[in-house]
FINU-156370 format. One record per atom (N, C-alpha, C): x, z, y. Coordinates in steps of 0.001 Angstrom, whole numbers, plus 500000, padded with zeros to 6 digits. Example, Ala and Ser with C-alpha at 12.3 -4.5 7.8 and 13.67 -1.06 7.14 Angstrom:
! FINU-156370
513190507800494310 512300507800495500 513200507800496700 512850507080497750 513670507140498940 512900507870500030 
//
This chain:
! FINU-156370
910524068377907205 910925067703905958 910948066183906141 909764065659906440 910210064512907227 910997063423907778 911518064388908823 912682064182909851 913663063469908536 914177064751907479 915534065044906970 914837063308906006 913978062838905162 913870061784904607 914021060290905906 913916060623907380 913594059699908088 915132059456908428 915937060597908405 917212060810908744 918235060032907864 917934060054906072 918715059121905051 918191058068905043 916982057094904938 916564056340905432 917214055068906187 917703056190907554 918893055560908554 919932055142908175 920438056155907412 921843055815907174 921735054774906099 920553054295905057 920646053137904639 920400052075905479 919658052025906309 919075051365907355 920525050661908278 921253051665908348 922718051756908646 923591050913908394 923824050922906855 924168050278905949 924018048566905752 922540048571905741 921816047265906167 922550046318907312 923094046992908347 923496046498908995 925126045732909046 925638046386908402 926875045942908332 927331045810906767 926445045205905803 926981044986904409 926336043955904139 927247042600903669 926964041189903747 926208041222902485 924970040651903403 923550039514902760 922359041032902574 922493041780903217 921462043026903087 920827042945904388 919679043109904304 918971043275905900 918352044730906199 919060044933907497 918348046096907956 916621046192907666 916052045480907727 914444044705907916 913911045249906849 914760044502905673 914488044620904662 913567046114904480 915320047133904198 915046048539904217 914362049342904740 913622048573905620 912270049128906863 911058048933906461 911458047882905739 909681047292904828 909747048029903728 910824048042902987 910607048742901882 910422050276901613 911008051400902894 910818052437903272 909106052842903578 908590051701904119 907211051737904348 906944052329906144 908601052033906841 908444052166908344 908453051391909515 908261050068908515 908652048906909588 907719048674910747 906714048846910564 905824048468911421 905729049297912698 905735050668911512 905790052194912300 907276052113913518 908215051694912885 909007051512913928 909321050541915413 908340049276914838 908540048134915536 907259048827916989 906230050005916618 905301050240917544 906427051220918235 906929051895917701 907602053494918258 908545052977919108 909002051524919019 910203050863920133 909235050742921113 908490049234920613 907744048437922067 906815049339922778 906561050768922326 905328051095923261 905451052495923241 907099052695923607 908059053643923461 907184054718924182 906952054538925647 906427055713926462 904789055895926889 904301055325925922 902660055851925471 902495056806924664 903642057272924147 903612058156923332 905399058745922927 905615059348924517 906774059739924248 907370060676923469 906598061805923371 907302062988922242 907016062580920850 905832062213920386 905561061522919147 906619060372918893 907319059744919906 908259058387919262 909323059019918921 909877060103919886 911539060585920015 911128061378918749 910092061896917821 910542063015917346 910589061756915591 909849061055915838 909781060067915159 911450059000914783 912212058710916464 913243057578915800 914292058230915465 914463059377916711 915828060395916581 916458060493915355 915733060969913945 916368061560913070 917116060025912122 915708058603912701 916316057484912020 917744056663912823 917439056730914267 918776056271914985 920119057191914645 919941058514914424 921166059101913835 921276058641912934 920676058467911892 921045058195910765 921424056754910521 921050055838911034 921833054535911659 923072054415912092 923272055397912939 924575055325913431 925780056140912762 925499057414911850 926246057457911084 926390056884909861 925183055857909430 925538055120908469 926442053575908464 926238053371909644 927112052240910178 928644052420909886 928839053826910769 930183054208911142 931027054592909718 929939055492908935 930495055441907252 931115054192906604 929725053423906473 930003052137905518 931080051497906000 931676051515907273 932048050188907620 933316050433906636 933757051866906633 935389052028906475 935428052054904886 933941052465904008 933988052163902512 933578050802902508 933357049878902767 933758048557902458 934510047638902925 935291048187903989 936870047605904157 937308047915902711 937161049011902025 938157049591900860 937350048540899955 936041048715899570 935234047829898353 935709046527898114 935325046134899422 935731044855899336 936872044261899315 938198044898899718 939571044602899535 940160045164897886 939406045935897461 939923046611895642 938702045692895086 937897045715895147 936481045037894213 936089044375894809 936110042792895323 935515041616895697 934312041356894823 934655040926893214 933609040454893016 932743041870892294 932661042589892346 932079043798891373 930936044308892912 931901044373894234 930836044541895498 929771043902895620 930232042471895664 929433041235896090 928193041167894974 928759041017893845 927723041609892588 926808042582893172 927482043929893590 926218044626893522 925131044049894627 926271043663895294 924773043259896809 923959042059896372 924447041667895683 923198040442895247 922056041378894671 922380042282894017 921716043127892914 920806043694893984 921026044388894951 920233045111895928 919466043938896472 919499043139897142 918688042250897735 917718041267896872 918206040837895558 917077040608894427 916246041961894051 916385043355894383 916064044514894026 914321044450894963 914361043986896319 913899044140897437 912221042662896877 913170042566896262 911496040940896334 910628041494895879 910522042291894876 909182042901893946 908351043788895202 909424044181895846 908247045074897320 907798044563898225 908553043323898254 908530042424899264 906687041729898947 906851041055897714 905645039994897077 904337041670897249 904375042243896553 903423043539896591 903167043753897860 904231043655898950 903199044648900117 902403043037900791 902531042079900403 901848041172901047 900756040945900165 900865040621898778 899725040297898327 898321041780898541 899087042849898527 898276043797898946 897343043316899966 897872042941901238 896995043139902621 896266041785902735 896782040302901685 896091039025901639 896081038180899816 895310037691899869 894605037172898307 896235036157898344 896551036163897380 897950035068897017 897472033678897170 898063032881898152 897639031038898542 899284030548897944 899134029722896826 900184028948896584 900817028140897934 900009027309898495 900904027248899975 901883028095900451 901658029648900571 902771030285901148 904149029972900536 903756029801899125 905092029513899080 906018028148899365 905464027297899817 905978026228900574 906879027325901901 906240028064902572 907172029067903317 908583029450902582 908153029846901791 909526030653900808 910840029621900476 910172028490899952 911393027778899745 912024026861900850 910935026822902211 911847026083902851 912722027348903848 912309028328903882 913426029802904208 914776029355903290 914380029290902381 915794029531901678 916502028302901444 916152027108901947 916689026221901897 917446026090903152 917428026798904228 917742027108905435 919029027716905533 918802028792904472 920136029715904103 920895028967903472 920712027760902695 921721027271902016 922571026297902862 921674025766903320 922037024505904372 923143025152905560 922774026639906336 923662027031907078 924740028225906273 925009027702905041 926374028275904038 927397027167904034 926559025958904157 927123024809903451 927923024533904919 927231024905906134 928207024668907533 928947025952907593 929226027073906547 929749028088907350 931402027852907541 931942026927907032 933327026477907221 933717025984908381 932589025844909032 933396024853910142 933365025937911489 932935027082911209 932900028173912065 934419028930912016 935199029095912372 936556029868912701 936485031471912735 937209031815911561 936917033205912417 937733033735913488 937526034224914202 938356034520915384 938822036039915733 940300036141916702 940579037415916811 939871037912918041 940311039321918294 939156040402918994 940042039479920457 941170039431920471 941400038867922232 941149037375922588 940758036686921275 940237035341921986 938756035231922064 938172036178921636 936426035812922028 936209036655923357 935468035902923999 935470035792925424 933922037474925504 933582038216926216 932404039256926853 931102038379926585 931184037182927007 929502036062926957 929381035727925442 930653035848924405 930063035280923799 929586036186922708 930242037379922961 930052038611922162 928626039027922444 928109038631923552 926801039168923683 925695038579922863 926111037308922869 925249035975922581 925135036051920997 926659036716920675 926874036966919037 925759038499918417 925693039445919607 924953040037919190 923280040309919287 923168038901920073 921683038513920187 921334037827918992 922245036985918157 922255036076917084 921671037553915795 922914038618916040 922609039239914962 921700040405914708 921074040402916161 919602041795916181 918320040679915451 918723039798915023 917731038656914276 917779039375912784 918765039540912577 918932040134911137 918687041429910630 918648042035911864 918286043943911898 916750043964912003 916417042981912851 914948042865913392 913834041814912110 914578041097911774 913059040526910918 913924040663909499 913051041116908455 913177041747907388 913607040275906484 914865040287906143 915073039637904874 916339038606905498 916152038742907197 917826037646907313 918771038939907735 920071038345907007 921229039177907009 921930039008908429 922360040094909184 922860040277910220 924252039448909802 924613040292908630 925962040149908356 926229038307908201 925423037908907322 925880036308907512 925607035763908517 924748036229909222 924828035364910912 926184035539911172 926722036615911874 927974036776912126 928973036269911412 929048036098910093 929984034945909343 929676033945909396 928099033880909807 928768032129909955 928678031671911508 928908032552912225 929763032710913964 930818032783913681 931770033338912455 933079033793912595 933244034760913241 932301035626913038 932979037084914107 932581038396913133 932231038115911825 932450039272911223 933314040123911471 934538039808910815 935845040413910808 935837041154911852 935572040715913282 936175041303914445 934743042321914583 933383042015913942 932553043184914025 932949044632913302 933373044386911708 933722045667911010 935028046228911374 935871045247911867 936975046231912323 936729047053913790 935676046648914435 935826047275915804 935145048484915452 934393048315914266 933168049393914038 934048050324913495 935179050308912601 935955051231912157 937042051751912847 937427051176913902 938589051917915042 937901051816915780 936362052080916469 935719052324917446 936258051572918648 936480049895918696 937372049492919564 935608049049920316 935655049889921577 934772049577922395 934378047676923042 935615047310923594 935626046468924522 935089045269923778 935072045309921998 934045044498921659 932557044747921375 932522046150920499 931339047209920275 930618047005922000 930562047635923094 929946047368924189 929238046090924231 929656044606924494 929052043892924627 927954043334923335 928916043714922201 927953043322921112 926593044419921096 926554045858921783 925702046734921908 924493045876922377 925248045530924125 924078044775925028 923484044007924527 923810042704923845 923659041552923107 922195042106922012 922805042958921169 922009043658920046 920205044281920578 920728045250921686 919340045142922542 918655044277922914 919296043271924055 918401042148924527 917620041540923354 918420041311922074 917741040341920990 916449041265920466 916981042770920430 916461042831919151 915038043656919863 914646043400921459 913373044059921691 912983042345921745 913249041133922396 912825039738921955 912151039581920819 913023039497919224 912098039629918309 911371040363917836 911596041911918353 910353042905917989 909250042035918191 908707041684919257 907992041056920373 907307039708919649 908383038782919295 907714037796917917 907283038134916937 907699039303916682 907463039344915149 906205040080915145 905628040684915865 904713041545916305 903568040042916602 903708039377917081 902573037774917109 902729037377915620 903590037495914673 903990036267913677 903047037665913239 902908038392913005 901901039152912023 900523039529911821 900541039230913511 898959039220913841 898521038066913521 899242036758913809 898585035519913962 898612035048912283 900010035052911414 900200034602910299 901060035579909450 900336036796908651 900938037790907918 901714037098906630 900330036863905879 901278036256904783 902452035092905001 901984033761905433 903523033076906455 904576033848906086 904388035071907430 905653035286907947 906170036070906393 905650036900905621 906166037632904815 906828036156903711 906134035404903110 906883034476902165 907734033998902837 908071033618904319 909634033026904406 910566033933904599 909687035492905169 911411036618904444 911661036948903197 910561036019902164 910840036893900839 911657035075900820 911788033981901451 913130032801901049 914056033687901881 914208033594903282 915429034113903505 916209034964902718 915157036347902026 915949036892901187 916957036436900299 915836035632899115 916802034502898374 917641033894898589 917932033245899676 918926032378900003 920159032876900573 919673034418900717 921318035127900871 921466035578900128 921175036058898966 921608035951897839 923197035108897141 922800033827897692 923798032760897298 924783032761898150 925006033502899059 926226033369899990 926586034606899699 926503035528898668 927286036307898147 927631036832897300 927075035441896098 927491035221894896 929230035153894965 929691035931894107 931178035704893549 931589034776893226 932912034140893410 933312033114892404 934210033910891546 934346033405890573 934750033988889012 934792032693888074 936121033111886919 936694032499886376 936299032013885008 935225033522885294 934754033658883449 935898034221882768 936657034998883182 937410036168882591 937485037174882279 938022038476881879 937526039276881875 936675040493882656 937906040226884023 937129040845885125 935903040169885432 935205039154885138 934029038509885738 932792039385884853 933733039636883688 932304040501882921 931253040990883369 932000041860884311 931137042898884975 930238042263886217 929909040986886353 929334040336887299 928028040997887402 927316040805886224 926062040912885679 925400042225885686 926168043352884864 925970044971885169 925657044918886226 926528044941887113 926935044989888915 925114044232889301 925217042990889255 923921042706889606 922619043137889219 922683043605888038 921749044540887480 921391045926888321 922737046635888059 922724048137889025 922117048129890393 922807047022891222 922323046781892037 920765046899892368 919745045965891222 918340045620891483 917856046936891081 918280047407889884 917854048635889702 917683049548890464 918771049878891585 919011050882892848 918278050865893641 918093049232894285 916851048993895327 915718049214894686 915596048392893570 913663048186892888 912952049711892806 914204050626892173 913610051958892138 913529053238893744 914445052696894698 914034053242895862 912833052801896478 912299051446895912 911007050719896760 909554051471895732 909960051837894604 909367052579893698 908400053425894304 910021054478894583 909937055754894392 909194056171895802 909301054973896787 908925055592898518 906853055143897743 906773054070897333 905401053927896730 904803055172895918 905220055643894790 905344056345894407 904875058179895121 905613058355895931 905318059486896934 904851058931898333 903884059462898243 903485058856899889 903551059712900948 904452060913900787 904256061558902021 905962060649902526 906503060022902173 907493059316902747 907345058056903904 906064057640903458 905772057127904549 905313057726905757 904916058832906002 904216059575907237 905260059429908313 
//
């Protein structure tokens, strides 16, 4: 039974990965497997049948959630720009209430931390405000080195809970050429961005695994700014017309969707096992 909850999980986990301003991370903290997962990578063969029986059902479910989403939000986002973008704000403001709880849980609340929080998100704003001067580029002019380098940039966003893969890569300019390769399975970029994605993303396992031992709360208030601050890079623009109405619902539904999946895994605890 397990498995089959560790298995959907993934495919949000999935999701996380390729839907702008959502973090894979996120959905790992809030599932209540992040940690559990970050041991089941780095210390893979101390405990080999216990890890495989453990990631299997979540790496499938990763990878068919990737391969899903990519091709329903080519459609979302080309019919519903701002009603999408809405909801994803909605999901990632959804994520802070689990976010603030699982930290104040494990440490007494120090107003200092939040000096963490806002200079996170002042970070995110500052690299929105340069995302123009980044190009986006087609799949035959980005070079094998840099695709790698692009996907070392973005196992940052899969790997620590609250920065978006997806806006790294927009503001590289290589979105575009990530979701389309992901939806016609065009290898010759998928491959290097694979390699790239590994090298990074056992690196920050590896930090993030010190940033928690050494400074828990820290590290948790500047992913609960990063969170925030992607937020704002996928705010809609809108006219204040009629279609903008629905900005708000949308952002609502959104928080509602996440706040009550972070609930509901609290809520039942055999979801965490």
């Amino acid at each position: 039974m397990n498995s089959i909850f560790y298995f959907f999980k993934g495919i949000l986990i999935g999701a996380g990965a390729i839907l702008p301003g959502i973090s894979s991370g996120v959905f790992c903290v809030v599932f209540g497997i992040y940690e559990k997962l970050l041991d089941s990578i780095l210390y893979f063969f101390k405990n080999t049948k216990k890890n495989i029986k453990f990631l299997f059902p979540i790496v499938l479910g990763i990878i068919l959630g990737v391969l899903f989403f990519s091709n329903i939000l080519n459609y979302l986002l080309y019919k519903f720009p701002i009603q999408t973008n809405s909801i994803f704000v909605g999901l990632i403001l959804g994520t802070i209430p689990s976010l603030v709880k699982n930290v104040n849980s494990k440490e007494n609340f120090n107003p200092i931390n939040l000096l963490f929080t806002i200079i996170a998100f002042f970070i995110v704003i500052l690299s929105s405000l340069i995302e123009n001067t980044f190009l986006v580029q087609s799949q035959s002019s980005i070079s094998f080195f840099s695709l790698v380098i692009s996907g070392i940039c973005m196992s940052a966003g899969i790997v620590i809970p609250g920065i978006s893969s997806t806006a790294i890569l927009m503001l590289l300019g290589v979105y575009s050429t990530y979701i389309n390769s992901i939806s016609s399975l065009y290898f010759p970029v998928l491959i290097p961005f694979g390699i790239g994605i590994i090298i990074g993303s056992l690196a920050f396992m590896k930090f993030i695994k010190i940033l928690f031992k050494n400074c828990y709360a820290k590290t948790f208030y500047t992913i609960i700014g990063f969170t925030l601050g992607s937020t704002i890079l996928l705010l809609p623009d809108f006219n204040f017309d009629i279609s903008s109405m629905i900005v708000i619902p949308c952002i609502l539904l959104g928080f509602t969707i996440s706040n009550s999946l972070a609930n509901f895994q609290k809520g039942r605890s055999f979801l965490k096992k």
